[in-house]
N, C-alpha and C positions, 0 to 999 in steps of 0.2 A: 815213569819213563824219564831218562835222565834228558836235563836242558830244555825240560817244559815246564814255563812259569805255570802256577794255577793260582787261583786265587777261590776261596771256598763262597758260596753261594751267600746273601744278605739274610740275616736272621727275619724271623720273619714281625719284628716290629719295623725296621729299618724296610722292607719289603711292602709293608704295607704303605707307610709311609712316599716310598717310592712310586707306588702304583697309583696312590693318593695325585702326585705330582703329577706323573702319565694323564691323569685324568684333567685334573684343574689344565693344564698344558694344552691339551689334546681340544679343550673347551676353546682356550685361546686363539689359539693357532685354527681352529673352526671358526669360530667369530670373527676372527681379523680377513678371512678368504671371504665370508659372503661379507662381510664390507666392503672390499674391494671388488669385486665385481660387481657392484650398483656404482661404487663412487671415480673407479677409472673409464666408464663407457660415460658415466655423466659428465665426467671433466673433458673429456673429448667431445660429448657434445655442446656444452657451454664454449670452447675456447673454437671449434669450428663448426657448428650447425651441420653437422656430417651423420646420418643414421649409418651409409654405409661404412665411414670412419670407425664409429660407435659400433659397428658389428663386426668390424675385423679385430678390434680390442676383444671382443670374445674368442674370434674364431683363433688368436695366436694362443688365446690361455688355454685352450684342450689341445693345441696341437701340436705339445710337447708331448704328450702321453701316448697320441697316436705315434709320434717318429719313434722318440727315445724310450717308451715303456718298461719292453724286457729289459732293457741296461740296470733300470733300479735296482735289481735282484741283484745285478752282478754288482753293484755299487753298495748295498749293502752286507753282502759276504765279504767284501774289502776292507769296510770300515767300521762293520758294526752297529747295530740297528741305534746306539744312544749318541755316538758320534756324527750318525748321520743327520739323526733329528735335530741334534743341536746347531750343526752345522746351518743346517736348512733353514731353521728359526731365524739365526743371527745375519744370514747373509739375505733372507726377507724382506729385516725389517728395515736395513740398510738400502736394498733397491727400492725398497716402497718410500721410506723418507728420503731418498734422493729425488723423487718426484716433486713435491711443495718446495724443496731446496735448489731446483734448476728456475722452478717458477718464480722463486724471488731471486734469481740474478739477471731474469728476462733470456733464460736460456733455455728453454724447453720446448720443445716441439714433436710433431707427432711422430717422426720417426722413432723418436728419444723414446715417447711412453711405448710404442710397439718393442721398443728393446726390450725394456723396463717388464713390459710384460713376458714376455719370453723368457726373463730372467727367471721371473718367479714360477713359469710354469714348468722351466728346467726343476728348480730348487725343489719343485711341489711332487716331480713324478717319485721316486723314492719313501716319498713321507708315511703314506698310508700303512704300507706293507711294513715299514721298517716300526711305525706304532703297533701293529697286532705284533710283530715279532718280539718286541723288544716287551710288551704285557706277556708273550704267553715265557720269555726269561725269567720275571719277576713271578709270577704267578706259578710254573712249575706246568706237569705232564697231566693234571688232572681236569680230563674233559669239562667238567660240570664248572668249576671251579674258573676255567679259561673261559666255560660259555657267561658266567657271569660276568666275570671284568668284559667280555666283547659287547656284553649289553651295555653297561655302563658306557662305554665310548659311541654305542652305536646312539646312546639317549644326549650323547655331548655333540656331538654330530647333526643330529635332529630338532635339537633345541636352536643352535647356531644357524641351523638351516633356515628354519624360521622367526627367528630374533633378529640377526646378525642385518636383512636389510631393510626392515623396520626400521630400526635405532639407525641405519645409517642413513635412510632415507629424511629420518628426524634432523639428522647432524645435519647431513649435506643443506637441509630448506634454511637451518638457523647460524650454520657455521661457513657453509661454501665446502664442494668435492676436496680443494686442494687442503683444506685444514682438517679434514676427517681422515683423510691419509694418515696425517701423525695420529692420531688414534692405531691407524689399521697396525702401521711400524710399531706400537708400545703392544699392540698384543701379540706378535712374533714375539718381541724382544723379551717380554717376560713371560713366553712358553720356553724359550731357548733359555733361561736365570731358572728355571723351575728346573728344567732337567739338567742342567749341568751342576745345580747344585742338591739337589735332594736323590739324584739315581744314581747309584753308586755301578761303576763299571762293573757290568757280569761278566760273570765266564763265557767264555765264546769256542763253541765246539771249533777246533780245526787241529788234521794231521801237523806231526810234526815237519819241517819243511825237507828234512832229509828222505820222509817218505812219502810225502805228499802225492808224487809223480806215481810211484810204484802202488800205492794201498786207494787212493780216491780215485771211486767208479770215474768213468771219462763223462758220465753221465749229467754228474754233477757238477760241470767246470762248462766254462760258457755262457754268453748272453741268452741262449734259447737253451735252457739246464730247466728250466720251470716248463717251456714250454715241453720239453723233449716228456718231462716227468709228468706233467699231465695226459699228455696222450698213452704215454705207456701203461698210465692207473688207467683200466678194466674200469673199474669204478668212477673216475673224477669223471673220467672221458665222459659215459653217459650222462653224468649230473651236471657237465658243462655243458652239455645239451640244451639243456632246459634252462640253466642260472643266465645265457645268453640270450635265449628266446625271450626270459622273463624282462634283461634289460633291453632289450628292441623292444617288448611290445610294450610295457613300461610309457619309454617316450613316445611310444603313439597315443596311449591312452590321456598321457600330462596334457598334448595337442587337441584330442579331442575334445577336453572336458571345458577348455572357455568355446568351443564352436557348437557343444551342444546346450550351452546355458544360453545362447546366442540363436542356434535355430529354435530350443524346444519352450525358451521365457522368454524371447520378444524381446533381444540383446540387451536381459538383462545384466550389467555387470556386476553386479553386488551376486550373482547368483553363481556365478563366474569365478569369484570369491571364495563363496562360502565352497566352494566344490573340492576347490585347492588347497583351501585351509582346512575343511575337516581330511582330507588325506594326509597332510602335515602334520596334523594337531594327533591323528591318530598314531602314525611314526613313534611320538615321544611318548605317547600312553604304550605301545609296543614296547619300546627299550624295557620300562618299567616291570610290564608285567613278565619278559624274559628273563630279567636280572631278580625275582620271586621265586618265578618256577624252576631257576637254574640248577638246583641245590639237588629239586627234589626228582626232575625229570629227566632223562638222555638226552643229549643233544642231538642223536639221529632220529628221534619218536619229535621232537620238539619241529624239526627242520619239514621232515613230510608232512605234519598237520598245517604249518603255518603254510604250505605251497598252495593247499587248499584254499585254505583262510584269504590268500590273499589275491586268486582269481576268481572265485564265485561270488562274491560281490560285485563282480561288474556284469551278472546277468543280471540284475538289477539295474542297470543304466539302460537296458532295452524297452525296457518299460515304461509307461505313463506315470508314474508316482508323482509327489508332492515333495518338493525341496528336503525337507526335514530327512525322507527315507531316502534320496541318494548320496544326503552328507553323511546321514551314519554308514550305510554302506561303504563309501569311501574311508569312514575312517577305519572300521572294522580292516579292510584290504591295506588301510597303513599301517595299520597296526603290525599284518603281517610281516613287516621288511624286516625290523628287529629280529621279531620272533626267528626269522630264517636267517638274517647276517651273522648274528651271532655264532648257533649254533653250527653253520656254515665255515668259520673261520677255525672256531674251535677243534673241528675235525682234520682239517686242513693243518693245522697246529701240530696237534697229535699224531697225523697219518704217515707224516714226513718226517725225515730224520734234519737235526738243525743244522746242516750244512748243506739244505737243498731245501728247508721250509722256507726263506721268504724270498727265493726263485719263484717257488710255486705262488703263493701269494700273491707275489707283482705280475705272473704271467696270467694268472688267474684275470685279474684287475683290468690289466692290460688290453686284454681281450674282450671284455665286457664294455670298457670304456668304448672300444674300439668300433663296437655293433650297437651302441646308444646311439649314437649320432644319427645313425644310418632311418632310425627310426621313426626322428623326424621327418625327414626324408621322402620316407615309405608312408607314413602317416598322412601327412598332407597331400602326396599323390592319389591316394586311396579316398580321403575325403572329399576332394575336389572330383574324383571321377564318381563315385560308389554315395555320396553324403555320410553323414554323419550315424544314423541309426546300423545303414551296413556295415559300415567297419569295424563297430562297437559290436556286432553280432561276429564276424570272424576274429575278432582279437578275444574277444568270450572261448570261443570256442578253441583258438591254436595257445591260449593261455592255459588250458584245462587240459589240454591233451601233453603241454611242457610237463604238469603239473604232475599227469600220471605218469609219464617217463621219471621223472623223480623218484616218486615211490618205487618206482619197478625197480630203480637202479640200487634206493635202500635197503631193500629187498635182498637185492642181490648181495646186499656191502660185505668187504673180505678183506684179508688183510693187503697191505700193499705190496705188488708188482715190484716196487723199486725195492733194494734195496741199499745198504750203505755199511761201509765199514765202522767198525766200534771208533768213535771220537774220541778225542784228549781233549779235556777243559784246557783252556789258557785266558791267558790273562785279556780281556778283552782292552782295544784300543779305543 
């Protein structure tokens, strides 16, 4: 079609290579977020003795995702999933080392870091959606093949999870919060040097602009395009059923498990510990063994086994056992989050056409995020009225009945609802 740059797809050494970068990036830019979130509530608590201070520094960094969420989507169809990321990296690591640099002019204060935060949890809502998007470009349309690179991210993700405020809790006791900051700015800054220089711009599906108005469904334009297209998929619809319930009751269950090492071991906290870390520890043994089995098994056989996997281990927490059987249990049920993110995204990848995939994604996200919170919430209400063993018996049980809506809705899976006019590669910006 005449007056459409294309530019033809990265061979596949350059590709790897690139995805290599995505990955090492992706580790970064993970690492440097849970650093900062131990080391900006701790510098607000050292410079004003504030817990409340120290908790609204939390409460501003999700509450970009709740306002501005679905925008991502729209923000990444504008600019393109490698532009964005990089964007995002660089303008990071700038607000994060603006922080230690107000501090040594005696100019800092707490309104400042509440900006500062906000900054970066603008910059942060896009990030997610716009890295699966920008792996399943490089990586291509082949389910198996997308569920392994998502494991991979999901194991960089999971490691950071649990590394990222160790090492920074380390820093902070020998170095002080405001000097661990320029650590947190050097890993933006060279996740943003990774991708801008080893991902070579992809093509990037979109009409040409003289027909843009007349050939692109109305479906696919707009901040609520992911959301419109999830509800119209038959299929997502039911499986967002359950991917929400699983992140509500989730953060009930994170809630429960230091109050049940606390009624059931004679507040023990080391037990308190061990609860939290073998569900963590299991997460990253997860990634692993989904990026094994990616090759060889479906990503929709892969996603209904792990929904299992990863609530029936907590009818084990109802029980009398000995430490040892409710830390493997919990890790077995971390294990599952991989086993299901992955193969979860992958489909999500493939189901959609790429001028409305990472709409979907961010609205996906968006909405999940949106109903975590809640479950704190709910969770602590429930505990304080109900104790700790009843809630653990209904979050057993409405996590099992998510779990069979899952499957049912597997079951059912068909092709998609939406559909989408045939694309033109162009040059991506």
């Amino acid at each position: 079609m005449s007056g459409v740059r294309t530019v033809p797809p990265p061979g596949p050494a350059p590709a790897r290579r690139a995805l290599a970068a995505v990955y090492v990036a992706g580790s970064g830019s993970a690492f440097g977020s849970q650093m900062t979130m131990l080391a900006l509530p701790w510098l607000v608590l050292e410079s004003t003795d504030s817990a409340p201070r120290a908790g609204l520094v939390f409460a501003v960094s999700v509450l970009p995702m709740a306002l501005l969420g679905f925008a991502g989507g729209e923000v990444i169809q504008r600019f393109g999933a490698r532009r964005t990321m990089v964007v995002a990296d660089f303008a990071q690591a700038v607000a994060i080392a603006a922080i230690p640099v107000l501090a040594a002019l005696d100019l800092l204060s707490f309104p400042l870091i509440l900006a500062v935060v906000a900054v970066i949890g603008v910059l942060g809502v896009p990030y997610f959606a716009a890295q699966r998007d920008l792996a399943t470009e490089l990586v291509g349309p082949d389910p198996k093949a997308l569920m392994r690179a998502n494991s991979v991210l999901e194991g960089c993700f999971n490691v950071a999870a649990l590394a990222g405020p160790a090492v920074a809790g380390v820093l902070i006791a020998t170095l002080g919060a405001e000097q661990v900051l320029w650590f947190d700015a050097a890993t933006y800054a060279l996740s943003g040097l990774l991708l801008w220089w080893f991902v070579p711009r992809t093509p990037r599906t979109e009409l040409p602009p003289p027909a843009r108005q007349e050939q692109q469904s109305a479906t696919h334009t707009g901040v609520l395009a992911g959301v419109r297209a999830v509800l119209g998929d038959d299929f997502l619809r039911r499986v967002m059923v359950s991917t929400v319930s699983f992140g509500f009751l989730m953060r009930v269950l994170m809630l429960a498990l230091p109050l049940l090492a606390f009624d059931r071991f004679g507040g023990d906290a080391k037990v308190g510990g061990l609860l939290l870390s073998g569900f963590g520890a299991g997460a990253i043994a997860g990634a692993a063994v989904s990026y094994l089995i990616g090759s060889r098994l479906s990503p929709m056989l892969v996603f209904g086994l792990a929904a299992f996997q990863l609530v029936l281990p907590w009818w084990v927490l109802l029980f009398d056992v000995p430490v040892p059987v409710l830390v493997g249990a919990l890790a077995v049920s971390g294990a599952a989050l991989p086993l299901s993110n992955a193969p979860f995204f992958s489909i999500l990848a493939t189901r959609f056409a790429a001028d409305i995939r990472a709409k979907v994604i961010q609205a996906v996200m968006t909405i999940s995020n949106i109903a975590g919170p809640l479950g704190f919430v709910a969770g602590g209400m429930a505990i304080g009225r109900f104790g700790v063993t009843a809630t653990l018996l209904v979050l057993a049980v409405l996590s099992t009945l998510a779990a069979v809506n899952l499957v049912v809705a597997l079951r059912r899976f068909g092709p998609a609802t939406l559909t989408s006019e045939q694309p033109v590669a162009t040059a991506a910006r």
